[in-house]
N, C-alpha and C positions, 0 to 999 in steps of 0.2 A: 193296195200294195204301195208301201213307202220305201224309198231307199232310205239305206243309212243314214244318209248326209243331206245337204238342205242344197239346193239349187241355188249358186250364187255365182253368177254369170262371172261377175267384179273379179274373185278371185281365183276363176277359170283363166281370166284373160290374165293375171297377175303370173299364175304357173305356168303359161303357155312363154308371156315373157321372159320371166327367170332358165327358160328353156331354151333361149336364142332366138325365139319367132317374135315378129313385128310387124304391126297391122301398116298393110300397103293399098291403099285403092281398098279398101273395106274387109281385105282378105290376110290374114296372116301367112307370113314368109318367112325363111327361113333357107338361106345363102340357095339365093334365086328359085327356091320352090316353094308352090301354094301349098296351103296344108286345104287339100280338098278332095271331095270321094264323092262316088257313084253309090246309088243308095238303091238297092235293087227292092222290091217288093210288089209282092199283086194285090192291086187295088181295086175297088168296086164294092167296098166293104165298107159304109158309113164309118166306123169305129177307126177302122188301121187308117183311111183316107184321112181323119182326122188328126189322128196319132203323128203320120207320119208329116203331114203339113207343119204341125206344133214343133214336131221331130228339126225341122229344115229350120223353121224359125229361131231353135235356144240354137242350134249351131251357128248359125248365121249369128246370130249376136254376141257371139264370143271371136268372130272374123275366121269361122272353119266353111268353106261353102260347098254346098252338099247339093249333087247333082240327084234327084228322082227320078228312079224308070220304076215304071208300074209294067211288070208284063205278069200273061197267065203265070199259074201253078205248075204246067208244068213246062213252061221255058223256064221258069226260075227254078225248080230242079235241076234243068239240063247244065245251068249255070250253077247253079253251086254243084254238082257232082264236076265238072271240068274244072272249078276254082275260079273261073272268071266272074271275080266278082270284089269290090272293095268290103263291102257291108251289106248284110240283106237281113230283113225281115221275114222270118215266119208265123204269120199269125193265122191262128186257126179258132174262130166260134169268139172271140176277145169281145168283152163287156165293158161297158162305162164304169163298174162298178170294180176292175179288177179281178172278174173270179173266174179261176183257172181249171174248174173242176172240167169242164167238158178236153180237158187238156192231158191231166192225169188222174184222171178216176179210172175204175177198175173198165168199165163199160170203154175206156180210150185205148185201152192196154194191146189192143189187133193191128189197130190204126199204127200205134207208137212201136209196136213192134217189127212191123213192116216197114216204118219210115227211119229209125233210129239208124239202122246200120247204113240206110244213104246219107243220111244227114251227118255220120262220123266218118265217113270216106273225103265228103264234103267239106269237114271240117278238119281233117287229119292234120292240117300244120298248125292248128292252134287247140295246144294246150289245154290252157282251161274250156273252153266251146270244146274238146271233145270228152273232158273228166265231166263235163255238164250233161251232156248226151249221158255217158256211161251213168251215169247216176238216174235218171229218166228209164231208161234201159233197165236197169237193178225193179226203179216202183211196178213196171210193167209188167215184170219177168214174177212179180210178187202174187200178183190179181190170181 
């Protein structure tokens, strides 16, 4: 799995500038506030433990500083169904290699059906994270 665009820390920190932020003590600011977030995720998973440590690292080097809670599966539900939450990870079965099938294959489709509509209550203030559920929702509803 690649993104579009190439990972270029330099012109992260260039557009965070042109944006009014300015690194303070290692951390970008921007008229007296950090730009910094709680990063919710349940860890114990080789793969995501790794992800998300890497995750902490390219933030941090662009001066975004990213706080980690690892809690279970299901306080991190209980948290995203409430909203308390900056950013969270759900990773479910995730390989070194990228491959998603145990995610959206047909054999997933009970699982994604079950969880979609809490994870779009979860996500109901944002936009795109819930047209991205709704499309999820659509492959599932297909099987």
């Amino acid at each position: 799995m690649q993104p579009p665009y190439d990972f270029d820390p330099e012109k992260a920190k260039a557009l965070l500038a042109e944006a009014g932020w300015t690194l303070d003590d290692g951390v970008m600011t921007k008229d007296g506030q950090k730009l910094e977030f709680d990063f919710l995720y349940s860890g114990g998973e080789p793969v995501v433990d790794q992800l998300v440590t890497y995750m902490k690292e390219a933030w941090e080097e662009i001066g975004v500083k990213i706080d980690l809670t690892s809690i279970n599966g299901a306080a991190l539900i209980e948290r995203l169904e409430s909203g308390d939450f900056d950013m969270a990870l759900l990773a479910v079965s995730l390989s070194p290699d990228g491959n998603q099938t145990a995610l959206f294959s047909c054999d997933a489709a009970t699982t994604w059906s079950e969880l979609l509509p809490l994870l779009q209550r979860a996500m109901g203030h944002n936009r795109r994270a819930a047209a991205g559920w709704s499309s999820m929702r659509t492959h599932a509803r297909s099987c």
